[in-house]
LOMI-428757 format. One record per residue: x, y, z of N, C-alpha, C, O in turn. Coordinates in pm, whole numbers, plus 50000, padded with zeros to 5 digits. Example, Ala and Ser with C-alpha at 12.3 -4.5 7.8 and 13.67 -1.06 7.14 Angstrom:
BEGIN
513194943150780512304955050780513204967050780514244966850846512854977550708513674989450714512905000350787513415011450804
// end
This chain:
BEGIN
604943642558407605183628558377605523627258229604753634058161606323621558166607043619158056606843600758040607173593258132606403596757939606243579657887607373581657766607343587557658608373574057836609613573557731609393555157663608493547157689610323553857593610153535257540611663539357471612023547457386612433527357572613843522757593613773516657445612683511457421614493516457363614893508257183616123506257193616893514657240616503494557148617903490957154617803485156949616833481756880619023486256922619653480856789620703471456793621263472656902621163463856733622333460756719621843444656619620733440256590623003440456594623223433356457623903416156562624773412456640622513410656475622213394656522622713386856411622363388656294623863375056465624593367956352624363351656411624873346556510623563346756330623323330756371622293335356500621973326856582622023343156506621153345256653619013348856619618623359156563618273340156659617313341356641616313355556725615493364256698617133349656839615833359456918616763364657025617693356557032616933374657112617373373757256616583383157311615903390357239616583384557478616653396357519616743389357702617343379657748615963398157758616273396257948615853379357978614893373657928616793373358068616323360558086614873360158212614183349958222614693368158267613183372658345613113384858289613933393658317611953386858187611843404558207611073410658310611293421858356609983401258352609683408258474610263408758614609823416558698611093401758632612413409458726613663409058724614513406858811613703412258571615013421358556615333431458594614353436958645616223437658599616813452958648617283461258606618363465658646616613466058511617013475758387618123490058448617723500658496619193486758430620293497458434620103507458374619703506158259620343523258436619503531258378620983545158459621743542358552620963553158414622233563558448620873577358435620343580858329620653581658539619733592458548620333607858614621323611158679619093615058554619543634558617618473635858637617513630658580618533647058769617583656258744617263666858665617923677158656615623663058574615843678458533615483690858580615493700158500615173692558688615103701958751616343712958785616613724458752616893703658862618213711958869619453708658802620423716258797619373692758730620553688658671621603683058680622513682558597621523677958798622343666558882621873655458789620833652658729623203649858804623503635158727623353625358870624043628458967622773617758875622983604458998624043601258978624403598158865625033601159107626593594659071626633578059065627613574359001625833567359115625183557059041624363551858958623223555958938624713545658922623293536058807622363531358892622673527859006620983530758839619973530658915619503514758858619673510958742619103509458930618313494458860616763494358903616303494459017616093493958781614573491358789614233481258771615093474158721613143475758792612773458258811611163465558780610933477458802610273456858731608843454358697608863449658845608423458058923609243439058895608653428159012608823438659148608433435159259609383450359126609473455659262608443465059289607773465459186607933472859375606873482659411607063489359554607143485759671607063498559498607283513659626606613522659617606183528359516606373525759786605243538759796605863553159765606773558659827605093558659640605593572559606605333582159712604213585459751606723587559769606963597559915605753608559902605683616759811604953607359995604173621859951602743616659902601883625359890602333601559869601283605959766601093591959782602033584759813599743586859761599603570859741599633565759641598543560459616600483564359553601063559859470601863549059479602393545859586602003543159380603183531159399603983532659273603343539859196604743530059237606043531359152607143520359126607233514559234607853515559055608563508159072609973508259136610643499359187610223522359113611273529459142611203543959234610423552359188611733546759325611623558259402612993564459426613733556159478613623576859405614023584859507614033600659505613323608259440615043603459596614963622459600616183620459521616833610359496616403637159477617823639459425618373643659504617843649659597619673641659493620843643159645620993658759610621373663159719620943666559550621363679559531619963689159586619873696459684618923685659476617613697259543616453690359580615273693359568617203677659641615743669159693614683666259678613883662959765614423667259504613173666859442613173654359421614023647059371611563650959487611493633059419610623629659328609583634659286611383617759301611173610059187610703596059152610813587159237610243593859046610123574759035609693575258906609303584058829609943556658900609833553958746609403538858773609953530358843608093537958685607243530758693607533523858497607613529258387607583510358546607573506358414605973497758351605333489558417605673501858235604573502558227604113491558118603073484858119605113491658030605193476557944606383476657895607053486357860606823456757891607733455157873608053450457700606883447957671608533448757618608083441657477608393429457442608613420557525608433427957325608583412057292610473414257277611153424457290610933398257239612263397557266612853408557130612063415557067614053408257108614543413957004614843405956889615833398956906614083404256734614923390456663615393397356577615563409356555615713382056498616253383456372615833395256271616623402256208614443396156267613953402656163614173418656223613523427556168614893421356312614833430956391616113436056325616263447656285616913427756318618563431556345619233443956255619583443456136619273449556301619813465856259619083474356251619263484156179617813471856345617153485756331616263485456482615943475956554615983502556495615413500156625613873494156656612903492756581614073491056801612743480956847612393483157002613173478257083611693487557030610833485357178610803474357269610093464357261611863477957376612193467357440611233467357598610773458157666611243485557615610283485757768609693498057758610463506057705608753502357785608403514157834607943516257975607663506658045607823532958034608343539058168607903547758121608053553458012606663550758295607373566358297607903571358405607773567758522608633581658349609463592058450608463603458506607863611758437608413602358621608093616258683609593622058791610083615658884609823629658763610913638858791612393634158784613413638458837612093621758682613763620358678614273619758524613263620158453615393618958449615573620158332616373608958307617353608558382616263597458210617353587458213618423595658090618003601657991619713594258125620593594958058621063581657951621283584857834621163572757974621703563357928621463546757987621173545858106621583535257914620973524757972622043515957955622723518457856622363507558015623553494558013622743485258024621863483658108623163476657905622523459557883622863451358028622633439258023623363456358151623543446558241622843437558284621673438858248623113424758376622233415158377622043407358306622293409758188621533394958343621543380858270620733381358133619623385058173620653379958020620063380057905620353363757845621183356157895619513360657732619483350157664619133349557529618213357257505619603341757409619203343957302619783324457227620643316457263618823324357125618863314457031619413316956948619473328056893620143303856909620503303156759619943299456623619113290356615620223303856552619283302156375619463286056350618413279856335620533279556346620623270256312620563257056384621053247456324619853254256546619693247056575619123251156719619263263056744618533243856812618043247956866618103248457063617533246957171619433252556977620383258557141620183270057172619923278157082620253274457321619933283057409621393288957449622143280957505621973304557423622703306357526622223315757599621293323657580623393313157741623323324057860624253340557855625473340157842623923346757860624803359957855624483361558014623433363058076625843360458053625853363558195625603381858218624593388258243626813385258199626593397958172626333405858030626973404457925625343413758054624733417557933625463430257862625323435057750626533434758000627483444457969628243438457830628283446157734628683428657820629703424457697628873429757577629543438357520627873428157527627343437957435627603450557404627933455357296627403455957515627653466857457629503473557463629843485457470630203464257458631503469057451631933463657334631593468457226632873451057347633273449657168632143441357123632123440457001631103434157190630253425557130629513407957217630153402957309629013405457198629423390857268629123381057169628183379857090630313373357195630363365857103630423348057121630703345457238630273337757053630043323657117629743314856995629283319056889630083301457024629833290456937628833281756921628423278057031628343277556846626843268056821627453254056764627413250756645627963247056861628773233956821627423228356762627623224656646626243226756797625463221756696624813227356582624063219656521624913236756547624663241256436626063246256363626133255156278627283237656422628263242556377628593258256295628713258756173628713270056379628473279556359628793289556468628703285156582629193303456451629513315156555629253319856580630093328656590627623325156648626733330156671627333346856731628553345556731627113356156762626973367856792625993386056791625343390056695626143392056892624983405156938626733412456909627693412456986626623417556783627323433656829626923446256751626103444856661627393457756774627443467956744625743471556795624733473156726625943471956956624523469057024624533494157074625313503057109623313492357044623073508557074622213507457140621883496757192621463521857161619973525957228619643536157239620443545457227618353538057264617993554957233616293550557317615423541857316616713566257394614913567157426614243577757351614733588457314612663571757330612183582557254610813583957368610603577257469609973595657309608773601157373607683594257317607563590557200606803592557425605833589857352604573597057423604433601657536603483595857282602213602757373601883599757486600943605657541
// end
C-alpha cells in the first residue's frame, strides 16, 4: 500500500479560492499502470469519495476497484482525505488537494476534469468551470463584470508525492 497526496499549482489572477464544486463526489481523473507488470490502463479511471466497493478477495471496501487487463492483479484506491480549496495565497506553489491510497495500482497522471468553482478577489461572484479540462490546456479564462476585471487559473500542473 502506498499513501500518495495529489498537489496541483498553477497561477490565480483576480481569483480568490477554487477547487471541485462537490469534493465529496467528485471524480478525480486519474491515468493509471500497473506496477507489477506495467500496463498502462487504456482509460482514465474516475474516483469519487461518495462511492464504495467491495475489495475482490478480502472484506474491504475501497473507493475504487479493479484487475489489470494484462496480469489480472487487483487493485483499488481509497481516498482518504480530501483538502481545503486552492487560494490566493497558494498561487504558484504546490498544495494538497486529496490524498489516496493505492494498493496495486500506480497513478500516472491526473486531469482537472469535472465541474470546479472559484471566486473572485474583487467582488463577490461565483464562477462555474464546467470543464475543469480547460485548465489545464491554455488556461481558463472569464470576466468579473462586477468587479470589473479578468479573472483567470493558468499555467495549472501537478505532481504526486509519498507520504508516510
Amino acid at each position: 500500500m502506498v499513501k500518495l497526496a495529489l498537489q496541483i499549482k498553477c497561477i490565480l489572477d483576480n481569483v480568490s479560492s477554487f477547487g471541485p464544486c462537490d469534493a465529496e463526489g467528485f471524480g478525480w481523473c486519474l491515468s493509471v499502470k500497473c506496477p507489477q507488470c506495467g500496463e498502462e490502463h487504456k482509460n482514465d479511471i474516475f474516483v469519487s469519495k461518495s462511492e464504495v466497493h467491495d475489495i475482490i478477495g478480502s472484506r474491504g471496501t475501497a473507493n475504487f476497484v479493479m484487475s489489470c487487463s494484462f496480469c489480472k492483479k487487483a487493485s483499488s484506491i481509497d481516498i482518504l482525505q480530501i483538502g481545503d480549496v486552492y487560494d490566493a495565497s497558494n498561487s504558484e506553489s504546490f498544495k494538497t488537494i486529496m490524498v489516496a491510497e493505492f494498493r496495486g495500482v500506480e497513478p500516472v497522471k491526473f486531469t482537472p476534469e469535472g465541474e470546479w468553482q472559484c471566486s473572485a478577489v474583487n467582488s463577490n461572484k461565483k464562477f462555474s468551470i464546467a470543464d475543469g479540462a480547460e485548465m489545464g490546456a491554455d488556461g481558463w479564462y472569464d470576466y468579473d463584470d462586477e468587479g470589473a476585471c479578468e479573472v483567470s487559473i493558468t499555467e495549472f500542473t501537478h505532481k504526486f508525492i509519498k507520504l508516510k
